[in-house]
Backbone atoms as SQL, in Angstrom:
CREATE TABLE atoms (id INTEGER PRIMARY KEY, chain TEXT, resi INTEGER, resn TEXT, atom TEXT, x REAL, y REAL, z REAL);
INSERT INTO atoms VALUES
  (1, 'A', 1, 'UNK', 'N', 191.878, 91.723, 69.548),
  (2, 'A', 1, 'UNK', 'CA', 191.409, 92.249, 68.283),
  (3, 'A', 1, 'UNK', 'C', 192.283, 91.677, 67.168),
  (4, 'A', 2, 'UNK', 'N', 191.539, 91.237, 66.196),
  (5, 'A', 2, 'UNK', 'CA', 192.163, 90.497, 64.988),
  (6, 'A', 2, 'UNK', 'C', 192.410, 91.462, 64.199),
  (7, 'A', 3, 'UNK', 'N', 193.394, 91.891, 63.027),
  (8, 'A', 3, 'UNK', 'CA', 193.149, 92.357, 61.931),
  (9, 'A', 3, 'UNK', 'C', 193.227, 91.483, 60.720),
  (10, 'A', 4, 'UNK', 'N', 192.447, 91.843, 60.041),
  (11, 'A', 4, 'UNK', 'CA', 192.090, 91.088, 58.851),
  (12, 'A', 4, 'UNK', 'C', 192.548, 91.894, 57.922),
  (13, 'A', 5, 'UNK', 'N', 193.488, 91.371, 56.811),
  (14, 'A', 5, 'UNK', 'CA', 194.312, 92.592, 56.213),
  (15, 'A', 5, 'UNK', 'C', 193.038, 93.130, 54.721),
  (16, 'A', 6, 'UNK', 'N', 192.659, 91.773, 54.531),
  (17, 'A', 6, 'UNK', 'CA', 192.363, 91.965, 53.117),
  (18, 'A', 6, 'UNK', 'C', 190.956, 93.029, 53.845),
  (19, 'A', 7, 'UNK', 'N', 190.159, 92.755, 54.755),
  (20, 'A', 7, 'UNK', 'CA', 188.773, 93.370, 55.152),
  (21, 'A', 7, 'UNK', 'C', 189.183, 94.985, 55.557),
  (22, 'A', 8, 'UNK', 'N', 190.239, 94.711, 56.177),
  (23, 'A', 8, 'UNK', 'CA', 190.577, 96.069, 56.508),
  (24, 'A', 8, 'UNK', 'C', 191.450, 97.320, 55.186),
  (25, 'A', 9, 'UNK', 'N', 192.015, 96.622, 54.074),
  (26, 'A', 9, 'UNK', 'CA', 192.535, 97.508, 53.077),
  (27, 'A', 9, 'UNK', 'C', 191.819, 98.250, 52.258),
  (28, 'A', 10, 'UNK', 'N', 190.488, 97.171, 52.483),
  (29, 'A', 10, 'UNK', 'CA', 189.440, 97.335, 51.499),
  (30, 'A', 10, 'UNK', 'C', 188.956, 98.312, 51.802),
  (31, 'A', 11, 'UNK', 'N', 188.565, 99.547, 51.924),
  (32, 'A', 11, 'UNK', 'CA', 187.230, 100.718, 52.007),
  (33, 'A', 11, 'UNK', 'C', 186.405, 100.304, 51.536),
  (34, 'A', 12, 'UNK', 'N', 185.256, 100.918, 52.208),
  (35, 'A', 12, 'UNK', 'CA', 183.663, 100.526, 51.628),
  (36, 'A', 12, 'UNK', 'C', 184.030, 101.416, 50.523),
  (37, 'A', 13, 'UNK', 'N', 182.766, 100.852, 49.653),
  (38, 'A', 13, 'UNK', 'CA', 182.430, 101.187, 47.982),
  (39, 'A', 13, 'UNK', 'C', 182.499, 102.672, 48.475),
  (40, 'A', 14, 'UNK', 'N', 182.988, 104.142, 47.296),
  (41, 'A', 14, 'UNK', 'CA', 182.787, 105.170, 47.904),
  (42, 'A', 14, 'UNK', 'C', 181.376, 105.512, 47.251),
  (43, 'A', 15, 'UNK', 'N', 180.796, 106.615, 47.820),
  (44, 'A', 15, 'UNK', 'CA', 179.600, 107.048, 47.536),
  (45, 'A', 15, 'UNK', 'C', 179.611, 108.550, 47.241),
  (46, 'A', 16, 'UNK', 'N', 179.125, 109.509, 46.101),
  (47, 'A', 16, 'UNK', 'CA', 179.341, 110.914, 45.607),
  (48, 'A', 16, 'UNK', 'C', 178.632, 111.198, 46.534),
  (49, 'A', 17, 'UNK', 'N', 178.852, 112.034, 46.583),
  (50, 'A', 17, 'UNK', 'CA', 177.696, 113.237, 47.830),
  (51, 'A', 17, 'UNK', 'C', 178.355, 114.509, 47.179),
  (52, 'A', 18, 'UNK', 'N', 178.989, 115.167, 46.084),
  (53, 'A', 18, 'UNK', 'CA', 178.922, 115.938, 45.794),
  (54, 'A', 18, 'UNK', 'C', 179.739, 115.936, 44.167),
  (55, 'A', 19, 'UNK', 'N', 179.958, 117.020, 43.367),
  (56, 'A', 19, 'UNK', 'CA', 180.751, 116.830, 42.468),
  (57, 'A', 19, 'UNK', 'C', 182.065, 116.807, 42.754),
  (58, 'A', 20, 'UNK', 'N', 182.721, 116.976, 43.822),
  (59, 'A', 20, 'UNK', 'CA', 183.639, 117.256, 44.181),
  (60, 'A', 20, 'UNK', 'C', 184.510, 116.319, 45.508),
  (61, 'A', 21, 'UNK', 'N', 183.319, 115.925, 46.328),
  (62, 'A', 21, 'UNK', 'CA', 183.489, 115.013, 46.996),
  (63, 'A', 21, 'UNK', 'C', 182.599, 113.366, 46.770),
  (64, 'A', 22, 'UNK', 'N', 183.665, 112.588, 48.441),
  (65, 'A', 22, 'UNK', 'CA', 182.364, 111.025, 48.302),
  (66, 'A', 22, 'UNK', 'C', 183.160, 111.103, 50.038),
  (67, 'A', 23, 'UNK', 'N', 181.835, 110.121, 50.129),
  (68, 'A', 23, 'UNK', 'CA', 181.988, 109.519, 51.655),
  (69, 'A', 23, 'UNK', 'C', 182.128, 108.053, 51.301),
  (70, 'A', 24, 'UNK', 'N', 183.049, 107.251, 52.391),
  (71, 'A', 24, 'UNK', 'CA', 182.983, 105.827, 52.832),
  (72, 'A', 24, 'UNK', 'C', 182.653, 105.429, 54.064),
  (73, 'A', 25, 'UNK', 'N', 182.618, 106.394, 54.913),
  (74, 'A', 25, 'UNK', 'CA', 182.986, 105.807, 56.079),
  (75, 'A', 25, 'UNK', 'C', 181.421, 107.000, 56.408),
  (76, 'A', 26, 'UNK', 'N', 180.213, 106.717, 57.564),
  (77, 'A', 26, 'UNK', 'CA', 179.341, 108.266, 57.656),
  (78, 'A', 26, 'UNK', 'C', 180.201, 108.817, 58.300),
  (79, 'A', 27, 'UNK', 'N', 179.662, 110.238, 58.292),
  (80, 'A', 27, 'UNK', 'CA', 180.516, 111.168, 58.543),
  (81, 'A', 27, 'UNK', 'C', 181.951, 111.513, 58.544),
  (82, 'A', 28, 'UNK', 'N', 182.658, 110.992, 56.940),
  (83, 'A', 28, 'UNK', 'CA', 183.565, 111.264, 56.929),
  (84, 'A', 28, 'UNK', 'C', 183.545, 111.754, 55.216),
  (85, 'A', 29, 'UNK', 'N', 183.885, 112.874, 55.124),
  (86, 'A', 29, 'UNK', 'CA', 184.188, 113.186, 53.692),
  (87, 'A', 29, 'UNK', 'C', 185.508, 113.632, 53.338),
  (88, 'A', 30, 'UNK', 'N', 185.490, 112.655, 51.773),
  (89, 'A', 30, 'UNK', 'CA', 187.051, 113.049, 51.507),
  (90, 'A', 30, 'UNK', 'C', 186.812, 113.996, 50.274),
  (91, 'A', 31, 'UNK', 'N', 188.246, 114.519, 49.604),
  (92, 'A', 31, 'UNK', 'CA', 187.942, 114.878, 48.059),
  (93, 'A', 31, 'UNK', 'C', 187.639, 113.836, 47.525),
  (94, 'A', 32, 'UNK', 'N', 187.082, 113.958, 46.292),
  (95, 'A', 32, 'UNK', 'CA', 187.183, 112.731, 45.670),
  (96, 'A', 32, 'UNK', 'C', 188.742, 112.175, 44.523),
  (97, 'A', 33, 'UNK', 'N', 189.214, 111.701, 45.302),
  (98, 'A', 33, 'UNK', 'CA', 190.681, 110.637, 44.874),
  (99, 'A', 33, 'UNK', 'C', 191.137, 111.178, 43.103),
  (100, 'A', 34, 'UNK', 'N', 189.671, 111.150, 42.588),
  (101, 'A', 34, 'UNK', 'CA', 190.175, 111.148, 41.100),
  (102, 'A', 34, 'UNK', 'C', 190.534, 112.713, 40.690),
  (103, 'A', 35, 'UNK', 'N', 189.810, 113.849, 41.429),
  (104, 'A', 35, 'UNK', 'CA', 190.143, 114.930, 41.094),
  (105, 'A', 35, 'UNK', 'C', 191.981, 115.367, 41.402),
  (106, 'A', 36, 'UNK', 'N', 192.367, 114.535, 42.414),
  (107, 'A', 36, 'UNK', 'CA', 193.572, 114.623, 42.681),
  (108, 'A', 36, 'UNK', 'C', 195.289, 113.720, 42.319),
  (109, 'A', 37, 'UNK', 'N', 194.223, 112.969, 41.761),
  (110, 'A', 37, 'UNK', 'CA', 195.614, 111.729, 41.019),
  (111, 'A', 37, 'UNK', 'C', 196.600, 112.197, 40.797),
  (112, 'A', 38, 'UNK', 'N', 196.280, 113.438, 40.027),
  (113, 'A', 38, 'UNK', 'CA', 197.385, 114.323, 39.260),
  (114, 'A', 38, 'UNK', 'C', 198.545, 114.707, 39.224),
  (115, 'A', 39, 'UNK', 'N', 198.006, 115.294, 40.834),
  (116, 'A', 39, 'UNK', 'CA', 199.290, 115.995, 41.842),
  (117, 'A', 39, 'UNK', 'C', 199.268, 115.217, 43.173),
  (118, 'A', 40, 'UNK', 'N', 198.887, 114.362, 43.033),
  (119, 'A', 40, 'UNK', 'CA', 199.281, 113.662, 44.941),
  (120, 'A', 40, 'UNK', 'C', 198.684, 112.313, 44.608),
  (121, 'A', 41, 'UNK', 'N', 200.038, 111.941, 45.055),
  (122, 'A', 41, 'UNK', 'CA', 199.899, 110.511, 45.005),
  (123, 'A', 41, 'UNK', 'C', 199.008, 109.879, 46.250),
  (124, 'A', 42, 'UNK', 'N', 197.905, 109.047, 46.145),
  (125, 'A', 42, 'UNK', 'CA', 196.948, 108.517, 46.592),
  (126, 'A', 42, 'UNK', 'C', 197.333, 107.549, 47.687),
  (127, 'A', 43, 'UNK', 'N', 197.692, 107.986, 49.121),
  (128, 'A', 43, 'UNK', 'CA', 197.823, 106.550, 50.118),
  (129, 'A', 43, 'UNK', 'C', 196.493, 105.349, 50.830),
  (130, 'A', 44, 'UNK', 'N', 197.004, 104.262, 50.570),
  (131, 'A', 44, 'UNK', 'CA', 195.660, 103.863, 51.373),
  (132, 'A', 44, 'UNK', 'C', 196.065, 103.755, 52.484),
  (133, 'A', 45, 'UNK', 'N', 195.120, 103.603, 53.415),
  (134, 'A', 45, 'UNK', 'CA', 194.597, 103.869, 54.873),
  (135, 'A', 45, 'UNK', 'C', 194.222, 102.645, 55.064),
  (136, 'A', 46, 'UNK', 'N', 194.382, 101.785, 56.756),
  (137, 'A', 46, 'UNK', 'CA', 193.178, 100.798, 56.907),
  (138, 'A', 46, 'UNK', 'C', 192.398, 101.560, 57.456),
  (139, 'A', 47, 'UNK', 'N', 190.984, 100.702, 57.437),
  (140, 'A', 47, 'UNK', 'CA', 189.549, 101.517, 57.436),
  (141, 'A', 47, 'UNK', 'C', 189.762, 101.789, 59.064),
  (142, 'A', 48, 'UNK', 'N', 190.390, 100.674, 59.931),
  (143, 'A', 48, 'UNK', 'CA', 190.276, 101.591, 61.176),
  (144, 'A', 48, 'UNK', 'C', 191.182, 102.835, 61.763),
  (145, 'A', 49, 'UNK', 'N', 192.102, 103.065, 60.715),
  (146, 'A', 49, 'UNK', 'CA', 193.364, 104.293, 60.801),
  (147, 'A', 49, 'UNK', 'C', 192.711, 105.384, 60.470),
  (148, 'A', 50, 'UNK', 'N', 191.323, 105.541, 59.848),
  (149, 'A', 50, 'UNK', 'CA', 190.939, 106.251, 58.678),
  (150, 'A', 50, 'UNK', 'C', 189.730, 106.644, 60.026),
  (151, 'A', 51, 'UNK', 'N', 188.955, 105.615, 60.496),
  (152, 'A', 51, 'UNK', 'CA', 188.333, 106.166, 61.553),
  (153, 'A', 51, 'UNK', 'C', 189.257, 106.634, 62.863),
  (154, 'A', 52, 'UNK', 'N', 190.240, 106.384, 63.259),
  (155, 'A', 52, 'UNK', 'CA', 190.722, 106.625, 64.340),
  (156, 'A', 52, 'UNK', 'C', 191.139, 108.458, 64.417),
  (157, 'A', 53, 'UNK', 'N', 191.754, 108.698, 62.789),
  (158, 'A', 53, 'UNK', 'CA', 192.065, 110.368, 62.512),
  (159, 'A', 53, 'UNK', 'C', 190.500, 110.938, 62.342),
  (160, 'A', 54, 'UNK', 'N', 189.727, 109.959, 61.834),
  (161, 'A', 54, 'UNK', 'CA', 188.189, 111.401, 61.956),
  (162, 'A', 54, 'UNK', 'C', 187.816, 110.922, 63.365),
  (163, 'A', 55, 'UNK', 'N', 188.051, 110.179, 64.368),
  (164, 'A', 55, 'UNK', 'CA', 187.270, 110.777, 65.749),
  (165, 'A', 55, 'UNK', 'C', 188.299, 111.128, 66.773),
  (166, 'A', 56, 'UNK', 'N', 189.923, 111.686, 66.373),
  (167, 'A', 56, 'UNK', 'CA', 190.499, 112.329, 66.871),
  (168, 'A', 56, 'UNK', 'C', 190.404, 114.192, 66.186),
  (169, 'A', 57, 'UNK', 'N', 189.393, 114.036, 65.027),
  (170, 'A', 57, 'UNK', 'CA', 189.459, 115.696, 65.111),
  (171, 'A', 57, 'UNK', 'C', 189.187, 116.393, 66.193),
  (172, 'A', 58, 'UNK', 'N', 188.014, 116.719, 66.896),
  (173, 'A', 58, 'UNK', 'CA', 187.697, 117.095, 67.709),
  (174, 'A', 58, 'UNK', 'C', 188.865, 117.455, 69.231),
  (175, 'A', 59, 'UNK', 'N', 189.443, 116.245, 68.969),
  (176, 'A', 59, 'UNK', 'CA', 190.477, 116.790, 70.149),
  (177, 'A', 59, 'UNK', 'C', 191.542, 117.299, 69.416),
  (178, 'A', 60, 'UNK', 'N', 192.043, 117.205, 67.961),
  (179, 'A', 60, 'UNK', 'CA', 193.190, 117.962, 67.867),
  (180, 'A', 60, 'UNK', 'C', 192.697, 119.339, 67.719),
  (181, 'A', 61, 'UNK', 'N', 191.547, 119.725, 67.089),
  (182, 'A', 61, 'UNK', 'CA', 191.013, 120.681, 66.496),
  (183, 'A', 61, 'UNK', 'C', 190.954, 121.567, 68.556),
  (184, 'A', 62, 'UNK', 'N', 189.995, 121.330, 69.286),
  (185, 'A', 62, 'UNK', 'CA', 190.465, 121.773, 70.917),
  (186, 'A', 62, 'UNK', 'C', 191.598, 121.715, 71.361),
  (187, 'A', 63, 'UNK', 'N', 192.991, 121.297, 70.476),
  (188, 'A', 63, 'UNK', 'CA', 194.208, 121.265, 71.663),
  (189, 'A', 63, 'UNK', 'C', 194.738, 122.383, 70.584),
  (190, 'A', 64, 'UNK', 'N', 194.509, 122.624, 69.016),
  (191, 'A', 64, 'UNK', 'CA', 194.805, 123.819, 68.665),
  (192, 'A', 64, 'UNK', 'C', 194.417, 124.924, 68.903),
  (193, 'A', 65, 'UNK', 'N', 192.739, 125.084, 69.465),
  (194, 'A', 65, 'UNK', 'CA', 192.733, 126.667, 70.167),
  (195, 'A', 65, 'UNK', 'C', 193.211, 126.646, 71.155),
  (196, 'A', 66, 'UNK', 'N', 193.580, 125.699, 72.137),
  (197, 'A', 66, 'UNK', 'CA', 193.893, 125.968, 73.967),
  (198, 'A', 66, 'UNK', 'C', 195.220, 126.213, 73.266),
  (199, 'A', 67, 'UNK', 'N', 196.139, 125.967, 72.044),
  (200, 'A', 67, 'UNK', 'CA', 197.657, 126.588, 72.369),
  (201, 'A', 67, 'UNK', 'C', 197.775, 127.613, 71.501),
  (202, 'A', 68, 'UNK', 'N', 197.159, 127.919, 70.238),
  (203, 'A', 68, 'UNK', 'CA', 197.421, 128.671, 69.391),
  (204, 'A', 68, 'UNK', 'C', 196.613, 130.343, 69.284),
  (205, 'A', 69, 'UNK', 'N', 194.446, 129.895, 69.411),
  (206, 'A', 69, 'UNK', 'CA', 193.779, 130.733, 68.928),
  (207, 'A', 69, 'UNK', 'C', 193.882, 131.953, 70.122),
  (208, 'A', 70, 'UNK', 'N', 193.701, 133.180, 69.889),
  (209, 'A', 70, 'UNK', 'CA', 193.081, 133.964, 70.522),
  (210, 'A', 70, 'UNK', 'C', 192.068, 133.809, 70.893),
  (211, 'A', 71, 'UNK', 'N', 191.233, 133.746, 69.852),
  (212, 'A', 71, 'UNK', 'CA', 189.304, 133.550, 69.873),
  (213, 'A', 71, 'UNK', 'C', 189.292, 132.743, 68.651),
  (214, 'A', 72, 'UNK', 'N', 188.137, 132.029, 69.247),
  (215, 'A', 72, 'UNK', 'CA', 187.219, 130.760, 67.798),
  (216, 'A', 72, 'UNK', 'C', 186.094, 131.579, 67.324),
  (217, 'A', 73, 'UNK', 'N', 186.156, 131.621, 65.986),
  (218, 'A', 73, 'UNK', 'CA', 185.227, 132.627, 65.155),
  (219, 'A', 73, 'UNK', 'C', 184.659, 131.400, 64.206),
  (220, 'A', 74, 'UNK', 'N', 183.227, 131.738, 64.721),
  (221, 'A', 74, 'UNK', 'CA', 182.494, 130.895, 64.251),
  (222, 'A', 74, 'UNK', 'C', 182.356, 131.069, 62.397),
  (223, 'A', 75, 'UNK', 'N', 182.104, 130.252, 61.455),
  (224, 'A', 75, 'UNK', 'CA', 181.901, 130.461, 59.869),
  (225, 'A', 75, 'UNK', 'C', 181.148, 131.277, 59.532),
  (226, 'A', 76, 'UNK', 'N', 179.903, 131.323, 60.282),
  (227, 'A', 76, 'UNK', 'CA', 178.526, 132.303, 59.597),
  (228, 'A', 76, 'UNK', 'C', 179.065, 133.624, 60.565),
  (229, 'A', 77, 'UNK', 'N', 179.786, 133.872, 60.762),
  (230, 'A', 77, 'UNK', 'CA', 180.493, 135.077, 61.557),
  (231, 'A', 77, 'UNK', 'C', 181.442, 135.888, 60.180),
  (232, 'A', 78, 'UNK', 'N', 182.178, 134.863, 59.709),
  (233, 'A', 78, 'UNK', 'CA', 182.996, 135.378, 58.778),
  (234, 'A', 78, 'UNK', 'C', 182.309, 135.309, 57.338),
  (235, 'A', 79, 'UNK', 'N', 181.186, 134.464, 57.071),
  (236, 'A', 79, 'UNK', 'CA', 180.438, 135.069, 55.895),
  (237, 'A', 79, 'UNK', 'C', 179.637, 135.682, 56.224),
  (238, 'A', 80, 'UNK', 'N', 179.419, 136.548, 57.189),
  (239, 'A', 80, 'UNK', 'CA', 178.576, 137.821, 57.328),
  (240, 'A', 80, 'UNK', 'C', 179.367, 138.906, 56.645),
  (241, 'A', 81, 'UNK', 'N', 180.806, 138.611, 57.487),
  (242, 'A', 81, 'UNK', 'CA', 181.392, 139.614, 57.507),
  (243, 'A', 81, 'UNK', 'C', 181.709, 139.803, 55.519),
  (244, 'A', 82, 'UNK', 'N', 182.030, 138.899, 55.204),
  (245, 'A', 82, 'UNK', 'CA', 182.530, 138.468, 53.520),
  (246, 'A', 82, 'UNK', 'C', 180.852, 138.959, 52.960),
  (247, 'A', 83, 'UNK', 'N', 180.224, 138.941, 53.199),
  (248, 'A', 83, 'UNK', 'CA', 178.648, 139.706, 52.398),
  (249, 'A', 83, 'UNK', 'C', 178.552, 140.839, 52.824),
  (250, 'A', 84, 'UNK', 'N', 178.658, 141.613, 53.553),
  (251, 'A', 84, 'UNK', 'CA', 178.815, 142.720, 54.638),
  (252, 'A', 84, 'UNK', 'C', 180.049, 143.729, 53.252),
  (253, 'A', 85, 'UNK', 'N', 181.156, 143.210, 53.345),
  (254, 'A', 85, 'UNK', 'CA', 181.729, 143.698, 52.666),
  (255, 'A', 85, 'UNK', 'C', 181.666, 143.893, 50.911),
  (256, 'A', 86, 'UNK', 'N', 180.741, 142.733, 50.771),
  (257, 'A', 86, 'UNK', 'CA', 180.519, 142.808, 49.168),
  (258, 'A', 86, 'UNK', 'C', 179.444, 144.050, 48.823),
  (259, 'A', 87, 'UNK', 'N', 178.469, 144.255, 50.037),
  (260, 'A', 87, 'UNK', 'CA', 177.225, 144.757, 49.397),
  (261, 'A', 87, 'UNK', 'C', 178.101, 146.261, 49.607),
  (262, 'A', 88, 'UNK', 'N', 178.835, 146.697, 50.635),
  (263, 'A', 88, 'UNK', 'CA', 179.336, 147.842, 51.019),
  (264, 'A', 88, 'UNK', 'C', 180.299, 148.182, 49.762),
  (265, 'A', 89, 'UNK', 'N', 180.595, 147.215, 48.823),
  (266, 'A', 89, 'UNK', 'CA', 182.098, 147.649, 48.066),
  (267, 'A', 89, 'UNK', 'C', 180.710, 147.739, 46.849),
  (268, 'A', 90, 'UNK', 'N', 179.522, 147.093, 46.284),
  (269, 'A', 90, 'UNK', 'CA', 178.665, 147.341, 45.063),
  (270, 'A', 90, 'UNK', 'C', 178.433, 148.905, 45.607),
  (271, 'A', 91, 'UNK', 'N', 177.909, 149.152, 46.544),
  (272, 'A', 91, 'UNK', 'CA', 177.152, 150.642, 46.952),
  (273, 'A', 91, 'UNK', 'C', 178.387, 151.697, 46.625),
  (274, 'A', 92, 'UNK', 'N', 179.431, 151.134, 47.196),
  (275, 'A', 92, 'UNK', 'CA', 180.260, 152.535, 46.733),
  (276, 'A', 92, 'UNK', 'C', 180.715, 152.281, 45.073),
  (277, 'A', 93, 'UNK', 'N', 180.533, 151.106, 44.326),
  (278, 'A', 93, 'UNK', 'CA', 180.824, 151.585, 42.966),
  (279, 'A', 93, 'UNK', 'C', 180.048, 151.961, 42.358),
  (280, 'A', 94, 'UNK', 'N', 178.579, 151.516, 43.059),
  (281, 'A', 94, 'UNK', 'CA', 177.308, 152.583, 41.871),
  (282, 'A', 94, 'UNK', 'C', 177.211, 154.175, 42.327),
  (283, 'A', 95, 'UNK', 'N', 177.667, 154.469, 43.947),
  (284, 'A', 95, 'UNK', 'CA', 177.887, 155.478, 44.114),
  (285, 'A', 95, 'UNK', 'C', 178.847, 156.458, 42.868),
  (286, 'A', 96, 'UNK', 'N', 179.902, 156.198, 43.040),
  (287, 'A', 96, 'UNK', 'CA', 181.042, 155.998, 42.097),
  (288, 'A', 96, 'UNK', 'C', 180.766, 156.585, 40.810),
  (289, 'A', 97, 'UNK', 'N', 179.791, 155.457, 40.316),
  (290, 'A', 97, 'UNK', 'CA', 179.418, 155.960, 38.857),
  (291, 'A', 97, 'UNK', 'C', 178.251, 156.838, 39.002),
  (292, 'A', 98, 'UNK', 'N', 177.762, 157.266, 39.538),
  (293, 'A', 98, 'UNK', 'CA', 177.034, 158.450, 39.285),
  (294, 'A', 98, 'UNK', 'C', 175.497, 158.029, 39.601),
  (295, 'A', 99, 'UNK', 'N', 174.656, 158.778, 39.200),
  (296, 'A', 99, 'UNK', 'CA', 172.890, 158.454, 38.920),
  (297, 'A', 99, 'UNK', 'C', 172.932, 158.023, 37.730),
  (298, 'A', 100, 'UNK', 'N', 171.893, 156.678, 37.683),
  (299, 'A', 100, 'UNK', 'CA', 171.664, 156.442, 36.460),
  (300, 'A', 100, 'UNK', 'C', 170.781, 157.165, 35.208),
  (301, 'A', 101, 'UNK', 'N', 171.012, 157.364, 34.074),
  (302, 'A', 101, 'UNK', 'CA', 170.520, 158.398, 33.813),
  (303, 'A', 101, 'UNK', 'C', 168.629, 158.086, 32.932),
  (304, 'A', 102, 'UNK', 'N', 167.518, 159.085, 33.037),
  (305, 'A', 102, 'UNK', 'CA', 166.319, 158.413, 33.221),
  (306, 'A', 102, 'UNK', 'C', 166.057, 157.726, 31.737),
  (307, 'A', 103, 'UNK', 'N', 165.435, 156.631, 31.508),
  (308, 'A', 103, 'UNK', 'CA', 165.125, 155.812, 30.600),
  (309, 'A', 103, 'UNK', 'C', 164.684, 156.849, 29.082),
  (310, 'A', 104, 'UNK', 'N', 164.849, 156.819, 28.374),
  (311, 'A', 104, 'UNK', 'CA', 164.521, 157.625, 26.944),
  (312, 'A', 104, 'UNK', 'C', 163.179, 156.807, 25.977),
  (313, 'A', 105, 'UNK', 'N', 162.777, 157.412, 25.078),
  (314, 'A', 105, 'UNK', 'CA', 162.305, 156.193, 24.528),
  (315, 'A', 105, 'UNK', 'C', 162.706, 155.403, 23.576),
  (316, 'A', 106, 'UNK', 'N', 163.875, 155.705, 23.354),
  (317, 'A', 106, 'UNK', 'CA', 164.878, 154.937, 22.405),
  (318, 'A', 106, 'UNK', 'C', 165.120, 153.379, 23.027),
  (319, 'A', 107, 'UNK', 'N', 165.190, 153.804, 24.826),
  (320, 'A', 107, 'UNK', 'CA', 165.791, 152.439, 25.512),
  (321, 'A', 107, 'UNK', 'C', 164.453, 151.650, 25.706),
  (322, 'A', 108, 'UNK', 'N', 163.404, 151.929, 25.007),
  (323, 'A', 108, 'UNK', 'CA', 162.241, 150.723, 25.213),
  (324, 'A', 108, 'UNK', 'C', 162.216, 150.027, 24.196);
């Protein structure tokens, strides 16, 4: 295997996929670079270092529950639970405030 420095420094053109993010590589999304200039200085990557850490997630992401998790809790588990709790915390503040009181004809 050759490396080619200049082919490899280069990243593909990036592409927005959001206001916030861009992809170069499929299935890999970063922030997007410019929102962060600010406070963190920007390293480049060669493009195959850059693929080698996104198709080692999967195994670091499995060697952190086999040593760390109790249980893997899925996302739509915990925004149930995060809506679950919003609608339960509105009900007890309209509880809270009382009955609303009936429309007059002043309020039409």
């Amino acid at each position: 295997m050759t490396f080619r420095y200049e082919e490899q420094r280069q990243p593909p053109p990036p592409r927005q996929v959001t206001d916030v993010a861009i992809t170069r590589h499929e299935h890999v999304y970063e922030v997007d670079p410019r929102l962060m200039e600010r406070w963190v200085l920007q390293q480049q990557f060669p493009n195959w270092d850059s693929l080698r850490i996104m198709n080692a997630r999967g195994d670091h992401l499995a060697w952190m529950h086999a040593h760390f998790a109790n249980s893997v809790v899925a996302g739509s588990e915990l925004l149930a639970e995060v809506e679950d709790a919003a609608s339960a915390a509105a009900s007890a503040a309209q509880a809270a405030s009382g009955p609303e009181p009936p429309a007059t004809a002043t309020d039409r």
